[in-house]
C-alpha positions as CSV (number, residue, x, y, z in Angstrom):
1,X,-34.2,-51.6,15.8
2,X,-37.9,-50.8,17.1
3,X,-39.0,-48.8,20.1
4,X,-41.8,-50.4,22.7
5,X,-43.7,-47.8,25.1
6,X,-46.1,-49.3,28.1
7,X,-47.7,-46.4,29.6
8,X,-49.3,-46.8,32.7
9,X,-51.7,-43.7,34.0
10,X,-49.7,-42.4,37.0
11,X,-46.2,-42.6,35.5
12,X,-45.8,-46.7,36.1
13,X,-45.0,-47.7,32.1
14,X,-41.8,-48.2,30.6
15,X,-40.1,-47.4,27.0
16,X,-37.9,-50.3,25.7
17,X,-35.6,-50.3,22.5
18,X,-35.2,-53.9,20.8
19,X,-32.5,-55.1,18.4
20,X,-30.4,-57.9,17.6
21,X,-33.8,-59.6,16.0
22,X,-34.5,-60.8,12.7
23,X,-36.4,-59.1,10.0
24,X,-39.7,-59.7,9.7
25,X,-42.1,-59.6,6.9
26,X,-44.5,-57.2,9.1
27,X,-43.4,-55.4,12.0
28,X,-45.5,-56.3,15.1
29,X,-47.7,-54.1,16.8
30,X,-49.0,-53.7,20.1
31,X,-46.5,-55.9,22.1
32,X,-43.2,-56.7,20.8
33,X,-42.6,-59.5,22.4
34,X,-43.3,-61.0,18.9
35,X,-39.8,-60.0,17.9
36,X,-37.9,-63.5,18.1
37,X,-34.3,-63.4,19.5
38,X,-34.6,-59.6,21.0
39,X,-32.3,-58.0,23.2
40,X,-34.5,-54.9,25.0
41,X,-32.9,-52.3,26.9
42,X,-34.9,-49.8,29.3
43,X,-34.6,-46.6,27.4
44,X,-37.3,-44.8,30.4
45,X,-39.6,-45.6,33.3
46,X,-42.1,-43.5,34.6
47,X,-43.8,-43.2,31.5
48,X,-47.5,-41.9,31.9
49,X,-47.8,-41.4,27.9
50,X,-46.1,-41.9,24.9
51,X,-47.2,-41.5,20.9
52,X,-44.5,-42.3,17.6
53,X,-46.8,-41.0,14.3
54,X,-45.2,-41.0,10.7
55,X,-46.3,-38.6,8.5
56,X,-45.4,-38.9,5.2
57,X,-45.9,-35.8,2.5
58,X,-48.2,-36.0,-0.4
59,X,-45.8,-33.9,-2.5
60,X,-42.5,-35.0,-1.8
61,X,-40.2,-38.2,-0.9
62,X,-39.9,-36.6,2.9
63,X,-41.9,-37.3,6.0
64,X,-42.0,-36.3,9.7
65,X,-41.6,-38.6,12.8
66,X,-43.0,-37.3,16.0
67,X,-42.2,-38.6,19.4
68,X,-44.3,-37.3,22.3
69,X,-43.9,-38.6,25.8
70,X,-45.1,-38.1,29.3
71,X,-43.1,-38.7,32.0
72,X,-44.8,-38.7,35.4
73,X,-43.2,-38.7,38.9
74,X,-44.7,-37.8,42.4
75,X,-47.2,-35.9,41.4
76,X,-45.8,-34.0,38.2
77,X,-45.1,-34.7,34.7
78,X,-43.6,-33.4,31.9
79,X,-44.4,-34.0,28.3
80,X,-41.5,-34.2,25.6
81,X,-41.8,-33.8,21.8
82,X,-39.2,-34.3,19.0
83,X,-39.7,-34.7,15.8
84,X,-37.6,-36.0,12.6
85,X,-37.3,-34.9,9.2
86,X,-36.5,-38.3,7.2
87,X,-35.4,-37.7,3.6
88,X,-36.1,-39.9,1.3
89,X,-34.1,-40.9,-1.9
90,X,-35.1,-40.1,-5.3
């Protein structure tokens, strides 16, 4: 599964999720339109801004996953940040 964000200034982008592909040796970046054979699904519109950063620790087998993302509509956003502990396995 993989997640594709468009934003648009003003709120006009979109954030997809793709699946039902088949694995790649390298995951594409940018557009994933690369991703032979995908089924998207519109996850959000009105997406002004949107970032997914890993973050993996220098210490341990853990790293973070942080989602921020802007959604803008008729003049006013609001901004929206999770983030993910993902454990790894020794």
């Amino acid at each position: 599964m993989s997640f594709g964000c468009t934003p648009i200034a003003g709120g006009a982008g979109s954030l997809r999720r793709y699946a039902g592909y088949a694995i790649q040796n390298a995951q594409p970046t940018g557009t994933l339109s690369a991703l032979t054979g995908a089924n998207n699904v519109l996850l959000a519109n009105s997406v002004a801004a949107c970032t997914f950063t890993y973050s993996a620790s220098a210490t341990t087998r853990n790293a973070v996953v942080t989602l921020r993302l802007t959604l803008t509509s008729g003049g006013e956003s609001i901004h929206l940040l999770q983030q993910v502990q993902v454990e790894g396995s020794p």
